[in-house]
Residue, then its C-alpha position, 0 to 999 in steps of 0.5 A: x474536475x471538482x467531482x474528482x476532489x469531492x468524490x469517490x466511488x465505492x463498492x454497492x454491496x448490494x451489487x453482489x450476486x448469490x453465484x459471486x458469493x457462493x463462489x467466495x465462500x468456496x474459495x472458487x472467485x477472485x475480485x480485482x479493481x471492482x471485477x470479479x474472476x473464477x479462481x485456479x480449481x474452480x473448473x471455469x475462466x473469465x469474469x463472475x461480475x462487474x461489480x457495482x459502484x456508488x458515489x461517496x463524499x471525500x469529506x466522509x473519508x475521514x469517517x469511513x477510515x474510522x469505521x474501518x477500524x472495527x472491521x479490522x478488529x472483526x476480520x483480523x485476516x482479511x484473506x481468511x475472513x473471505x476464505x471461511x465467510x458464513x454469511x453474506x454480512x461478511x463478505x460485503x463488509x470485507x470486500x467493501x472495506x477493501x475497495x473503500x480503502x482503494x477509492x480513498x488512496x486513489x482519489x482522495x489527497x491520501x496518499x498524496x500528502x504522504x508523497x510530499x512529506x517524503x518529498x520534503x524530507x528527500x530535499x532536506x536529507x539531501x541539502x544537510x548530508x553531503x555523503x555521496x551515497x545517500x544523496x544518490x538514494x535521495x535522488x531514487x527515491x524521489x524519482x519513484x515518489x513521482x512515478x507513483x503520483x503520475x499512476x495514480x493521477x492516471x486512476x481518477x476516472x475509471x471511464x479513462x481505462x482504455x485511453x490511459x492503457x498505452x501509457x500505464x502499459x510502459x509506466x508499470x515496468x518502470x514502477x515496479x523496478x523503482x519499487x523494487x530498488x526502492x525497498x533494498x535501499x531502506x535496508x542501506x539507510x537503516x544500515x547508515x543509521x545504525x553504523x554512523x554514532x555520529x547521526x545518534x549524537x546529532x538529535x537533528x540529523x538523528x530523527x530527520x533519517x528516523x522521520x524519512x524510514x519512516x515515511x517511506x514504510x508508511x506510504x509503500x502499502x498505498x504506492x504498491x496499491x495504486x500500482x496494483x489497481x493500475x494493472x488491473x484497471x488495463x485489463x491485467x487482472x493477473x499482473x495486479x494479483x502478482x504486484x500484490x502478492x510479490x510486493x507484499x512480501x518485499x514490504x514486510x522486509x522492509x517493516x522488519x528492517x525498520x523493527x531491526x533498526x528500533x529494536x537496536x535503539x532499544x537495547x542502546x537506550x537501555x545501556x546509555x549509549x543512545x544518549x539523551x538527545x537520541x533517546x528522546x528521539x526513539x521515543x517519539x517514533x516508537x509508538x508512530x512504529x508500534x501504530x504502523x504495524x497495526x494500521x488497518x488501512x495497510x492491511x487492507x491495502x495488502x489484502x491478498x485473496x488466497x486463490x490465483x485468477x484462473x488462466x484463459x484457455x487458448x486454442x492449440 
């Protein structure tokens, strides 16, 4: 059990073949939770090559995060910097990062911090605002905080793939579907703090709602990850792809709704009708907003590879 909290397992990018990379370079492959697959249009099916991996400390996660950080500014899209790799250099760094950024939000407290901060603030919204509605989001929202943790204690030990596949099997539709009504309501409470003056009047309540859209944007790319390693870990690669690929898209929803919603208190703030005890609570989260948008770590977490799996042939 100690090896689970120390440790983590990370890509060998040493590991990668000359086919896997060439197949890369050409847009022919696709690599999902450490399994490589030949991609739509590549004129094959199956696996290219299990990759690799090696055993990293947990304590360097803070290190391998920052290192990250150039990678991101090297790459810039991650999607394109697979799509039009010129050398082998590239590819490793990329496809390293990724699986990095994975092992940390799995198997490290990573995520697990950002669902308790959500945790906490879901108990106190929910003791200090008594409408009937946003108790009810509460409710839904620690639901799928908890759904999340259980997914993603079922990803601490990849030899556990075949024992966890009959419970990941029904936990992923019900994940899926939480995430799903999850996202919308971010739109709902962003509407009740840009419809109720009273919330921007009280500077308490004002930046606890500001606090909790935040964290809520914040941790999505790591929840809808572990989501996504889950499939792939029971042998739906191409239902991995799709959780990805579709969450990915509601997530940016949910991002603009934020940047709507500070975007408003902007305009108020310059007109005085924010008010000062409002005001000093959007600058506060300004920069945290600004720092969201350009976090390496989700953008990697959303890491969508252009090509599709390739579909088994099967007999007629």
């Amino acid at each position: 059990m100690n090896d689970l909290i120390t440790k983590i397992w990370v890509l060998d990018g040493n590991s990668i073949s000359a086919t896997l990379l060439e197949a890369l370079q050409n847009g022919k492959a696709v690599i999902c939770d450490g399994v490589a697959y030949w991609a739509q249009g590549s004129g094959k099916t199956g696996i290219i090559q299990h990759l690799k991996f090696i055993e990293r400390s947990a304590d360097s996660a803070k290190e391998i995060i920052d290192q990250l950080q150039s990678v991101a500014s090297a790459t810039q899209n991650m999607s394109q910097a697979v799509q039009s790799m010129q050398n082998v250099l590239m590819a490793t760094q990329v496809l390293s990062s990724v699986v990095m950024v994975g092992a940390i939000v799995v198997q490290t407290q990573y995520l697990g911090r950002k669902l308790d901060a959500i945790q906490d603030t879901v108990d106190e919204i929910a003791l200090s605002q008594h409408e009937q509605n946003l108790v009810f989001y509460m409710d839904k929202i620690g639901d799928y905080m908890g759904s999340v943790e259980y997914a993603r204690s079922l990803l601490q030990d990849r030899s556990m793939a075949n024992e966890i596949s009959g419970v990941a099997l029904q936990l992923l539709p019900e994940v899926g579907g939480k995430r799903n009504h999850i996202t919308s309501l971010v739109d709902n409470i962003a509407n009740y703090v840009r419809s109720s003056s009273k919330e921007r009047n009280e500077s308490r309540h004002f930046k606890l709602m500001l606090d909790f859209i935040h964290l809520l944007v914040d941790v999505l790319p790591g929840a809808l990850h572990t989501e996504h390693l889950l499939a792939a870990r029971i042998g739906k690669p191409r239902l991995a792809q799709l959780i990805l690929r579709s969450g990915s898209v509601k997530y940016e929803h949910v991002l603009d709704s934020y940047k709507r919603l500070m975007n408003q208190l902007h305009r108020e703030m310059i007109t005085g009708a924010l008010g000062q005890q409002g005001e000093r609570v959007f600058m506060e989260y300004k920069p945290k907003l600004q720092e969201l948008m350009q976090s390496p770590i989700n953008h990697m977490l959303l890491f969508k590879q252009a090509a599709n799996i390739a579909a088994e042939k099967t007999a007629v």
